[in-house]
C-alpha positions, -999 to 999 in steps of 0.1 A, spaced: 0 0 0 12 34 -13 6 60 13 6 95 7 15 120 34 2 148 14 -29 129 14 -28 117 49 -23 154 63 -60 158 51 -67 138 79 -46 131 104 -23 163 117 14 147 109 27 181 107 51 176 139 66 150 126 92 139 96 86 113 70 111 91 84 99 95 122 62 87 113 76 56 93 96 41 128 63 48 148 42 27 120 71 -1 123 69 -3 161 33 -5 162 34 -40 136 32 -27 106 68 -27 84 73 4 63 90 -10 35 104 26 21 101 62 26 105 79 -13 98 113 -18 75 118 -53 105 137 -64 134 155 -58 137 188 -43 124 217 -73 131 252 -69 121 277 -98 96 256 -111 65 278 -120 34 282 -137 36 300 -171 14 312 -197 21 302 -232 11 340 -251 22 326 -281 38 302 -303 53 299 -330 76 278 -358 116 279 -350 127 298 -381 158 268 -383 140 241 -374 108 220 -386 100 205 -352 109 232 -325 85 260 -314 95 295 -305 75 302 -275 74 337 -252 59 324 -218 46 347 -189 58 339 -156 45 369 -138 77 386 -129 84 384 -166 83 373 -201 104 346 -213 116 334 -247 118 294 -250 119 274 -273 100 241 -270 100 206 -290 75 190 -278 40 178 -305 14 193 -282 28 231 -271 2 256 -280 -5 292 -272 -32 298 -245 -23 274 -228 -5 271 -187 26 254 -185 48 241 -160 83 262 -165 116 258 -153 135 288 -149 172 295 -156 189 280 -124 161 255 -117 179 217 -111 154 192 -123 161 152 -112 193 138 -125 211 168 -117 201 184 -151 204 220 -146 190 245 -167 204 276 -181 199 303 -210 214 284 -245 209 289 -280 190 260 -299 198 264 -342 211 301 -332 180 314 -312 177 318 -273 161 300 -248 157 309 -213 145 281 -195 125 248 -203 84 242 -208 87 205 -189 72 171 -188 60 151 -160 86 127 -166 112 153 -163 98 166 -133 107 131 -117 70 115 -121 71 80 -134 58 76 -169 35 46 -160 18 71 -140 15 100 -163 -20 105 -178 -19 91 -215 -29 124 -233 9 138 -217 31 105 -225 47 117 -255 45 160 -248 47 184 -223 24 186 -190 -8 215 -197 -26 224 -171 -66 222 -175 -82 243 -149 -71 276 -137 -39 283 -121 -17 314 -110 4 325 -135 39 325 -117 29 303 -88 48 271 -75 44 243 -98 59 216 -72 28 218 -46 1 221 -76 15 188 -91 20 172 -55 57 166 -61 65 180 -28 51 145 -16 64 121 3 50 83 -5 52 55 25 50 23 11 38 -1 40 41 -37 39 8 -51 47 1 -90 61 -28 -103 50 -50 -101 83 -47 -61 77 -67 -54 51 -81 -21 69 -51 -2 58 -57 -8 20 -73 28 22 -63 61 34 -91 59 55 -78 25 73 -42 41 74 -58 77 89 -73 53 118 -39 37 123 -23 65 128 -47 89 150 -46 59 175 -4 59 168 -3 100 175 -32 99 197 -49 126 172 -85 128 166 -102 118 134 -136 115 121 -140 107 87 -162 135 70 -202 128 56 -208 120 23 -229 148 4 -252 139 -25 -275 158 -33 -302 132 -59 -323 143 -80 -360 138 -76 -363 105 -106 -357 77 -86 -329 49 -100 -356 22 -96 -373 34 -121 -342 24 -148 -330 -3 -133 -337 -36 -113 -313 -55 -89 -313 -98 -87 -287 -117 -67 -291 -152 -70 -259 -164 -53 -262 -141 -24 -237 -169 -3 -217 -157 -32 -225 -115 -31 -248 -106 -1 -251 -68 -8 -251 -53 -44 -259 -22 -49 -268 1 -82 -266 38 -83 -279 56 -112 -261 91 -125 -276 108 -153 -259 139 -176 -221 130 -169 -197 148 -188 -168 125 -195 -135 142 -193 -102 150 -175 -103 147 -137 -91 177 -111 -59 181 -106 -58 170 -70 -78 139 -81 -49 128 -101 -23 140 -81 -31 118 -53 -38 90 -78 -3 94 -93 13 90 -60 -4 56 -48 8 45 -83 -25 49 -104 -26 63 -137 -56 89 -144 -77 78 -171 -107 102 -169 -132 117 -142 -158 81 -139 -126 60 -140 -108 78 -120 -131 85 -96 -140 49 -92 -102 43 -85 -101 72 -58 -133 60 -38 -112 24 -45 -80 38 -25 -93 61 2 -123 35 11 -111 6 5 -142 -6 -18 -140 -16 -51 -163 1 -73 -177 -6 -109 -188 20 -134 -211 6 -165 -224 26 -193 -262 20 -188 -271 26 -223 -245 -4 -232 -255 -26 -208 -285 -45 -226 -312 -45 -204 -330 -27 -172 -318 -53 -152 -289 -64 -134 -289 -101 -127 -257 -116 -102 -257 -155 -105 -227 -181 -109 -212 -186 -147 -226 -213 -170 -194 -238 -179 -177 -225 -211 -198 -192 -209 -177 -164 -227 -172 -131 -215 -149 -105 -234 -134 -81 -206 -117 -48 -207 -87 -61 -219 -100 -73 -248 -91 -111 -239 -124 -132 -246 -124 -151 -216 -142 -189 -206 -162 -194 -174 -169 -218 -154 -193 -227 -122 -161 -214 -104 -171 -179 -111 -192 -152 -100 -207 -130 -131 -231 -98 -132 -250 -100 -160 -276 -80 -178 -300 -106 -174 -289 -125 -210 -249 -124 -208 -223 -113 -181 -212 -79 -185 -184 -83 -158 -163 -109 -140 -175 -98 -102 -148 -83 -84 -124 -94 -112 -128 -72 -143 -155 -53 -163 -169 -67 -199 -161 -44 -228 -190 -39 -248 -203 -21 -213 -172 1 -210 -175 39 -199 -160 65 -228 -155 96 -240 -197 91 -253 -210 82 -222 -239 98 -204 -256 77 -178 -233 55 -155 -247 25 -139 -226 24 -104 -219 -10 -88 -209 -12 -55 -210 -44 -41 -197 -69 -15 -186 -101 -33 -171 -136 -10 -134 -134 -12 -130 -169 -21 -147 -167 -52 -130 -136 -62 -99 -153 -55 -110 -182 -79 -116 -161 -105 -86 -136 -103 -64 -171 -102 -81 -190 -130 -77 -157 -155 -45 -147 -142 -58 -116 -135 -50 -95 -105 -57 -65 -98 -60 -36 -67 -99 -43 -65 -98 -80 -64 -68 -76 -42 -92 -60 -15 -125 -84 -24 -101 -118 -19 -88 -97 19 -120 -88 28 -143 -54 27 -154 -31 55 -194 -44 52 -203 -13 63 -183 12 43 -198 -4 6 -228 14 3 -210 45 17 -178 43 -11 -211 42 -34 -225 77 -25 -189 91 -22 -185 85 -59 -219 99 -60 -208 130 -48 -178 135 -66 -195 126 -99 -222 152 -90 -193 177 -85 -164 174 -110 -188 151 -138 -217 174 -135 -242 142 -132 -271 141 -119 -274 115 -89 -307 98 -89 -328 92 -58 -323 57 -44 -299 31 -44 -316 -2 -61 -301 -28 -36 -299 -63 -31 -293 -67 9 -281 -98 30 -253 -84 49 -249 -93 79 -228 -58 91 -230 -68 127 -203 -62 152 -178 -88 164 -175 -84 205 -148 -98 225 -137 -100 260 -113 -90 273 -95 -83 311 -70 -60 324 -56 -94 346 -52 -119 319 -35 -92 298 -10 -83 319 -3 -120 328 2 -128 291 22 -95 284 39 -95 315 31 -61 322 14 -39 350 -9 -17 327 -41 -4 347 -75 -6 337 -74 32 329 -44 24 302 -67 -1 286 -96 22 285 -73 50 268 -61 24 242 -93 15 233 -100 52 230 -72 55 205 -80 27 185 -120 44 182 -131 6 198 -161 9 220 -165 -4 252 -183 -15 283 -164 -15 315 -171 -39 346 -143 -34 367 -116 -46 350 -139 -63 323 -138 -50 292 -167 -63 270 -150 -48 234 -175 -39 208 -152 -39 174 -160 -19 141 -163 -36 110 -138 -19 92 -112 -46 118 -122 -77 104 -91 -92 115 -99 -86 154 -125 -117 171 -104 -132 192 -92 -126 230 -57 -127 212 -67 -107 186 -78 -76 215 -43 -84 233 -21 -80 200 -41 -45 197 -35 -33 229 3 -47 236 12 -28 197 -4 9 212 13 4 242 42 -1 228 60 -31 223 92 -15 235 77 -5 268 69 -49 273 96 -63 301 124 -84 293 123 -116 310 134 -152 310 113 -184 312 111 -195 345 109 -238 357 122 -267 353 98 -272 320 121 -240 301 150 -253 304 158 -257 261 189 -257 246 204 -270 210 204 -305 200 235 -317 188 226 -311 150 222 -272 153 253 -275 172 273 -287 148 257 -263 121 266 -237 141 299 -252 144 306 -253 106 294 -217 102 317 -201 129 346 -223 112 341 -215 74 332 -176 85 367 -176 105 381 -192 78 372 -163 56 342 -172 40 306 -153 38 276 -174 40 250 -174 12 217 -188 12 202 -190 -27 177 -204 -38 165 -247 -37 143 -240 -68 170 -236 -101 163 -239 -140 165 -270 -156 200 -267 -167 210 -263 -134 197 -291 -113 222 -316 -121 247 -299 -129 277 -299 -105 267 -330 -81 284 -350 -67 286 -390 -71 269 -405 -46 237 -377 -50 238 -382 -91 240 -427 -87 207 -419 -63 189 -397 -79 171 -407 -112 167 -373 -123 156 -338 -106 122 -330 -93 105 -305 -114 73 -284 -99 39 -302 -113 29 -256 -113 65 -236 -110 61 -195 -110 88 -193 -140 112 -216 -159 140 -199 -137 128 -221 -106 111 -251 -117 134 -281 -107 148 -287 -71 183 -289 -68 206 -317 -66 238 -297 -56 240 -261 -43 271 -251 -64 254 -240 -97 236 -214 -77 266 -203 -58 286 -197 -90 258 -179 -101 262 -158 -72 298 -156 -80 293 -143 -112 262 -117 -103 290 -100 -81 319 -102 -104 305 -84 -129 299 -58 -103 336 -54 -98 335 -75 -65 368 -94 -75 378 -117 -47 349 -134 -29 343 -168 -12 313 -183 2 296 -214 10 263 -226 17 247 -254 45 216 -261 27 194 -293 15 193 -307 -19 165 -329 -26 167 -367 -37 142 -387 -59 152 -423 -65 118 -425 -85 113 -415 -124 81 -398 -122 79 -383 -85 53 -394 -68 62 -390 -33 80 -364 -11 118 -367 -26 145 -366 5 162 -336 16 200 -342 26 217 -319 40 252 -306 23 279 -281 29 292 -262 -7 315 -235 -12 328 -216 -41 357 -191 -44 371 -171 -64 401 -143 -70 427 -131 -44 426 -155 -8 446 -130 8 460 -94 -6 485 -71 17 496 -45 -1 519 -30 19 540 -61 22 535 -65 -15 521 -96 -7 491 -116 -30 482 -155 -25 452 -162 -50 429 -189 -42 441 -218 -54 434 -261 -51 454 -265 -20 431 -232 0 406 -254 -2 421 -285 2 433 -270 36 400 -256 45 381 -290 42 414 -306 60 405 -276 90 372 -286 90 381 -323 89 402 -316 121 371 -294 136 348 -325 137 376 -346 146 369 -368 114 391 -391 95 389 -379 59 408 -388 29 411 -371 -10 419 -392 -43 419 -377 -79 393 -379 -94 371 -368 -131 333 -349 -124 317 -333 -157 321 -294 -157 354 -297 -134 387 -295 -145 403 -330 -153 438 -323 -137 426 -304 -108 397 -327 -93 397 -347 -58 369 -370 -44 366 -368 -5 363 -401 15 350 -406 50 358 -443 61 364 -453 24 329 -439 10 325 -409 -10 309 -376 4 319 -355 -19 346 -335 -41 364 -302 -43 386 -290 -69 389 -261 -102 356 -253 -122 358 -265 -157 374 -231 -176 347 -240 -202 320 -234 -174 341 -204 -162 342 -188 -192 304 -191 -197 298 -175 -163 323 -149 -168 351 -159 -140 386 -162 -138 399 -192 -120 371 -207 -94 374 -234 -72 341 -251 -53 339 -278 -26 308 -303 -20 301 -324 5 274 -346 24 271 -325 61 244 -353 71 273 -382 70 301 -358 89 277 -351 111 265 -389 122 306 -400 123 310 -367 148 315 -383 182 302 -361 209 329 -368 235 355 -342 238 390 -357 229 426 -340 239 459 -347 243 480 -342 273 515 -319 259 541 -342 253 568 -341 286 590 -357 264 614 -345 237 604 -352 198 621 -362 170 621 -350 136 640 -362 107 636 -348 68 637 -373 38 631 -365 -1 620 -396 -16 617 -398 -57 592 -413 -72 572 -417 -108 551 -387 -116 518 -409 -111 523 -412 -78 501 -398 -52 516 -382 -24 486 -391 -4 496 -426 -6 528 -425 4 519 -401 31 494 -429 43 526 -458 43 546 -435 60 523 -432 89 513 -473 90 553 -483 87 566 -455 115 537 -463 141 539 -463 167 567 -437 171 562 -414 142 527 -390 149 532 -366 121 538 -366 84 541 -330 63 550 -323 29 570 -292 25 583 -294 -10 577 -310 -44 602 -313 -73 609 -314 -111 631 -308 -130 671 -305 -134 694 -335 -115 658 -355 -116 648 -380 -148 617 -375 -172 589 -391 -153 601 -387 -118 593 -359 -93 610 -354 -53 587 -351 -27 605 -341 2 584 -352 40 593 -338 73 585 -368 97 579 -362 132 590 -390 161 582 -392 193 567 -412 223 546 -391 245 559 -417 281 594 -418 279 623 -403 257 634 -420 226 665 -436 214 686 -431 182 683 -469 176 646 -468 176 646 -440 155 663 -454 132 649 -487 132 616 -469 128 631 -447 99 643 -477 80 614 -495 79 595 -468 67 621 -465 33 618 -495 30 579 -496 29 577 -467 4 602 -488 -18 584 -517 -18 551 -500 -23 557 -467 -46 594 -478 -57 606 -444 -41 644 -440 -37 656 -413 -14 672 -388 -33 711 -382 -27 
């Protein structure tokens, strides 16, 4: 909902108060205020002028040399726009004026004559051209009533407005009208309002007398109601008509639309305007469609019914799609004399039925499907009434022809001051309570501290004892409820071990360096098996796709999280965000069947992706990009975290790189993979090198033991000896890392690799890996003949198994 403060000032006195202040007392009160825009920005020199004449730029076809009267003087401009003629009141920018985008206007010469200043259009006064009336879309802003030569163009054309947009929930459909967000905020700022009387002053022909009303689905409509206005004069609407419909985002169409539209957003009821001498017959006739009935609406789309839907009809064929959308061949235009005015109260379900099944949604059925204030419908009626009578010149007739079965009763609810503090925690007196329900305009009856609650209609959302708490802890203020901590042996909570280790994993990968991204399970179809790793893609026959998805961009469920991450990737490196890592601790979801037809299984993985510089310090001169062994080391960290005995071999995965690849193992069974992105892949997303890591979080998690483990600090001294063993090219150094440890133990408890050679002194087809090896015995103080006993077997293991030599 749109909110005009301009708009709102009618009602409510804001005045001691900013924008952005009256926005954070909404917000505490349970309402979000989703942003706080001004209409435009700040105009100075901006005027009304009077075109005294016009004529053709003697250089150019399609310019007009103009002199303008602003009062204080006469100007020479010269114009381009089609519809600039003389006579008419402009809005003027005067040398010095700024206009939005910083475009500053000053006296230049356009083909060799002078202008001083520029005749403007709504757009380039900062209005929105969605919103700009369509006779202005392709020319300059004329106004049609009179103005004051010379006087401020910003207030006449509203931009001095500030919009509220307020993000409503669906149980408060009061504030989709100025007149629901005036009572919010009189009971906010504790300031009085009363909305004002409708006027109307009928004729004496009565509206029966034209037309007839029959409902019969009244489950489906229990109040329509027909107005009849004779003698309107279809044409442009006042000025402050479509100012306040351009800032709640409305376009201005003419005086019976827009009208209709304005009753629509300060009321909150949908209205309906038909051209009686279209509409076919004398009487209107409200019943449920006939299956494969057609109905051509305003859009021109010939539409098919069905039992489903709700119809007003002329008694033969529908004329409109109730609460949905008008027919065409009953459209108001510029011809039209005598409106038919529907205003009605329609069940939101079938509205919502209808709007679904012909995609059509709209700010009327948008209200029907939330539900109507019952008894502001007849009311919105004879406010359109009114202001067709004043700025249509028609003639209201006497009456409203109604169908009537509205039950516009009440809700009560009980309430006391006891069970409301005991709930809220608070100490608020019976007198608080009594002064809230003052605010919120709620009458009462008071027995001690009893409150019997009568509501208003125009709060649907309030029948329940909870309902009448929630209103009165938000007045009071939920800043002003206590803080304080369950109490008893029954509170006691706490984590279970699974959101433990999640939060575990988080606080590890963030410290590591890496920010946490959460994107979306739904992906194209492209998408969802792309990336996943083995033991997912041998399960999973192929990926779930949505039986009804919203767009082709989210129709399948993912099988790995990576494609969405490098998407991510790539979103912010083309925003010159060069050096990013994240990861993601999300579900993927698992069919083993090839047409879905139960609940696929969610498993829950750990992925990360990087890309560009790991760490930069540029005063040391220092850069280490992200390479395979960062993230090699960060799986190893998190390996060590969980206390978890995992292993890597080489491995091939489609879109990786075939050379820089690894499968994880955990107790000899795949959980996943790390490694480069295929630079085919990263050239279609736009990336330099990117590496990504994947694996199953629901298996590390299950081989997590809970127990703490440590280890005392050795008393005793170590050991450490350095050996460079050669070996063929194929060999893994993973391997020989693993027959190093099983040949030293017991003594040896530590294996690193510090270098890796090839090259000079060393034959084709052999590389040096050079291990530092680490002895030691943590109960007594070794020997040099164990040592070396230890040492030797462990050469000659290596030999045996890889054929290493140590190198001389």
């Amino acid at each position: 909902m749109l909110v005009s403060l301009n708009w709102l000032k009618q009602y409510v006195d804001i005045d001691e108060h900013t924008p952005e202040d009256l926005a954070e007392l909404i917000t505490k009160t349970g309402i979000e205020v989703e942003s706080v825009i001004p209409v435009a920005e700040k105009l100075e020199n901006v005027v009304v002028g009077h075109v005294l004449s016009c004529e053709q730029h003697p250089n150019a076809d399609k310019l007009s040399l103009c002199k303008v009267d602003v009062s204080d003087e006469i100007l020479q401009i010269i114009c381009g726009a089609p519809n600039i003629a003389e006579g008419q009141k402009v809005v003027v920018a005067k040398p010095g004026a700024v206009l939005p985008g910083n475009f500053k206007i000053k006296k230049a010469k356009l083909r060799g004559v002078e202008s001083n200043g520029m005749i403007c259009s709504l757009q380039e006064l900062g209005i929105d051209e969605k919103d700009v009336p369509k006779e202005f879309t392709d020319g300059i802003f004329v106004f049609q009533e009179n103005v004051e030569i010379g006087a401020d163009a910003v207030p006449l054309l509203n931009l001095n407005d500030v919009i509220i947009e307020l993000g409503l929930t669906p149980n408060r459909a009061d504030c989709l009208s100025m007149l629901g967000v005036a009572y919010e905020v009189a009971a906010i700022l504790d300031q009085p309002f009363t909305p004002a009387e409708e006027e109307v002053h009928p004729i004496t022909e009565r509206a029966s007398e034209h037309i007839s009303v029959k409902v019969d689905a009244p489950d489906l409509n229990p109040y329509y109601g027909a107005f009849v206005i004779k003698d309107v004069k279809v044409g442009p609407s006042p000025l402050w008509i479509r100012n306040r419909l351009i800032a709640s985002g409305v376009r201005p169409i003419n005086n019976v639309v827009d009208i209709t539209n304005y009753v629509l957003l300060e009321y909150g009821q949908p209205l309906h305007a038909f051209d009686l001498e279209k509409f076919g017959s004398s009487e209107v006739v409200v019943r449920r469609a006939e299956n494969r009935e057609k109905i051509t609406t305003l859009d021109d789309q010939e539409r098919s019914l069905n039992e489903d839907h709700l119809v007003i009809t002329n008694g033969k064929e529908p004329v409109a799609i109730a609460g949905v959308m008008g027919g065409a061949d009953s459209e108001v235009d510029d011809n039209t004399q005598t409106i038919l005015l529907e205003a009605a109260l329609f069940n939101p379900a079938a509205v919502r039925t209808s709007s679904k099944d012909h995609g059509l949604r709209s700010e009327a059925s948008t209200r029907f499907e939330k539900g109507v204030d019952p008894n502001r419908v007849r009311r919105a009626g004879e406010k359109a009434c009114e202001l067709l009578e004043n700025y249509a010149q028609g003639k209201v007739l006497k009456g409203v022809v109604e169908f009537d079965e509205l039950d516009r009763a009440p809700q009560e609810v009980h309430i006391t001051t006891t069970r409301i503090n005991n709930r809220l925690g608070t100490e608020i007196s019976n007198e608080k309570i009594g002064d809230i329900l003052r605010r919120l305009q709620f009458d009462y009856k008071q027995d001690g501290d009893t409150f019997k609650v009568i509501v208003p209609t125009r709060r649907g959302d309030v029948y329940l004892f909870e309902d009448m708490l929630e209103e009165v802890a938000r007045i009071y203020g939920y800043d002003n409820l206590p803080f304080t901590l369950p109490e008893g042996e029954s509170q006691a909570g706490g984590l279970t071990l699974y959101q433990q280790l999640k939060r575990k994993v988080k606080a590890y990968l963030e410290g590591a360096g890496l920010n946490e991204t959460i994107t979306y399970s739904l992906t194209r179809e492209s998408r969802a098996s792309q990336l996943t790793s083995r033991e997912v893609a041998d399960r999973a026959k192929s990926p779930v796709r949505l039986a009804m998805p919203m767009s082709e961009e989210h129709s399948h469920l993912r099988l790995s999280i990576l494609p969405e991450l490098l998407a991510s990737l790539s979103y912010n490196v083309a925003r010159k965000q060069n050096d990013l890592a994240y990861y993601e601790l999300g579900s993927v979801f698992i069919s083993e069947e090839e047409h879905v037809t139960k609940q696929p299984e969610e498993q829950l993985r750990l992925a990360g992706a990087m890309t560009g510089n790991w760490h930069v310090h540029p005063w040391q001169q220092e850069k280490k990009a992200i390479d395979f062994y960062v993230v090699k080391g960060i799986i190893e960290g998190l390996a060590e975290k969980l206390d978890i005995p995992l292993t890597y071999h080489a491995s091939r995965y489609p879109d990786m790189h075939p050379g820089r690849t690894a499968e994880v193992l955990l107790n000899g069974e795949t959980i996943g993979f790390f490694g480069q992105v295929h630079p085919k892949l990263q050239q279609e997303l736009d990336l330099k090198e990117t590496y990504v890591f994947d694996l199953n979080a629901e298996k590390m998690f299950k081989q997590y033991q809970k127990e703490e483990a440590f280890q005392a600090i050795p008393r005793f001294p170590s050991i450490k000896r350095d050996i460079a063993l050669v070996v063929d090219e194929s060999q893994q150094a993973g391997a020989i890392t693993t027959t190093i440890l099983e040949a030293g133990s017991p003594l040896i408890k530590d294996v690193e690799i510090f270098d890796v050679y090839q090259g000079e002194h060393l034959q084709d087809g052999k590389k040096s890996i050079a291990y530092s090896l680490l002895y030691m015995d943590p109960n007594r103080t070794l020997k040099d003949e164990e040592v070396e006993k230890a040492h030797k077997k462990i050469l000659d293991a290596v030999k045996e198994k890889h054929l290493a030599e140590l190198r001389g």
